[in-house]
N, C-alpha and C positions, 0 to 999 in steps of 0.2 A: 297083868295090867300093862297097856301101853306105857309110852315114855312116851310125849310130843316130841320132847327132842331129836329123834331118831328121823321124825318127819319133817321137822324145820330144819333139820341139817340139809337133810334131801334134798328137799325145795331150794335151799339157796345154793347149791353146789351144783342142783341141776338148770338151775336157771343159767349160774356160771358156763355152766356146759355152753349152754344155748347163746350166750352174750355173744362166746369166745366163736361160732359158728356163724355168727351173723356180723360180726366188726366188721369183716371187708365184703361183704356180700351184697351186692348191687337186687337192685328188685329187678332187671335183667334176668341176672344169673340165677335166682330164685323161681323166678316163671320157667325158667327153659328146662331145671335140673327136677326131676322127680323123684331122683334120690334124697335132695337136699329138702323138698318139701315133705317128702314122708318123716323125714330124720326131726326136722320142727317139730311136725306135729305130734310125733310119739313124744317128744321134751316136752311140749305145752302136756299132754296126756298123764305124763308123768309128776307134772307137778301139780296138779290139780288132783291128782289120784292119794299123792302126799298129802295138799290143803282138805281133801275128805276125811282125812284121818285125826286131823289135829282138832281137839278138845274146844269147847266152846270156853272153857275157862283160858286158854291160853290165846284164843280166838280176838279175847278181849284185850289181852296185852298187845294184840297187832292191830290195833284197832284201824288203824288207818289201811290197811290191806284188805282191799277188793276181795272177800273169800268170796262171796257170790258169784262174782262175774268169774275166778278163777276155775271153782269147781261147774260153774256153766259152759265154761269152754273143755273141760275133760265133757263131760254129758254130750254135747254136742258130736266131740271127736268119737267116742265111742258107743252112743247111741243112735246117733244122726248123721254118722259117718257121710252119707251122700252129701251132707248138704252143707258141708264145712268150707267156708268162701276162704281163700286164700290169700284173700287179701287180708283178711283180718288176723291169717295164720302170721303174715310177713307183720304187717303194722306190730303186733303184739309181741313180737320176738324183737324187732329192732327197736322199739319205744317201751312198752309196759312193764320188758324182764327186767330193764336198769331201773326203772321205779321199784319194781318187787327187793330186786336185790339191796337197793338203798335201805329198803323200810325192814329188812331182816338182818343183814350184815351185823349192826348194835349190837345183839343180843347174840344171833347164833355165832357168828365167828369168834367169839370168849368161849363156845362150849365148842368147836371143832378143833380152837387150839389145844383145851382139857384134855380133851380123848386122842391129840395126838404125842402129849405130853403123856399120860398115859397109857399108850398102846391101844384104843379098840376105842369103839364107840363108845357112847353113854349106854348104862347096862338096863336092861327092861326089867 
């Protein structure tokens, strides 16, 4: 049996990732670098790929989080690959992950401090 939690850790750690990649990052240096826009878009990828996995029962504890639009931008990236606008790649890593992380932090950073006070993740 899954644990969500293993998947709402994900998600806000990797959003973290992605915050911590985009603080000083001009929409400049984002258009020019195609290392940096692959690198986004596998984070957006990855955390959408997390929000498919997490339970409609705990779905509702976040209620206030966009799963739809999240796991429609994993769809996108990895089914629609050609057709992923980059602007919406930039907009949503510089604006949307600090909303995401607000609306998760509450809850999952009590359970990332648990399992570091315990050694390991939360167990499945």
């Amino acid at each position: 049996m899954k644990d969500d939690r293993l998947y709402l850790v994900d998600m806000l750690e990797t959003a973290r990732r992605t915050e911590r990649r985009v603080a000083k990052l001009t929409r400049a240096e984002f258009e020019s670098n195609e290392d940096v826009q692959l690198a986004l878009t596998h984070l957006l990828q990855m955390i959408g790929e997390a929000a498919r996995c997490v339970s409609d029962g705990s779905r509702k504890s976040f209620a206030s989080v966009d799963w739809k639009a999240i796991q429609g931008m994993r769809h996108r990236i990895v089914h629609d690959y050609m057709h992923v606008n980059a602007d919406v790649v930039c907009q949503t890593c510089k604006e949307d992950i600090a909303v995401l992380i607000a609306q998760l932090a509450p809850v999952v950073d009590p359970i990332i401090a648990e399992a570091k006070r315990t050694k390991g993740p939360p167990k499945q």
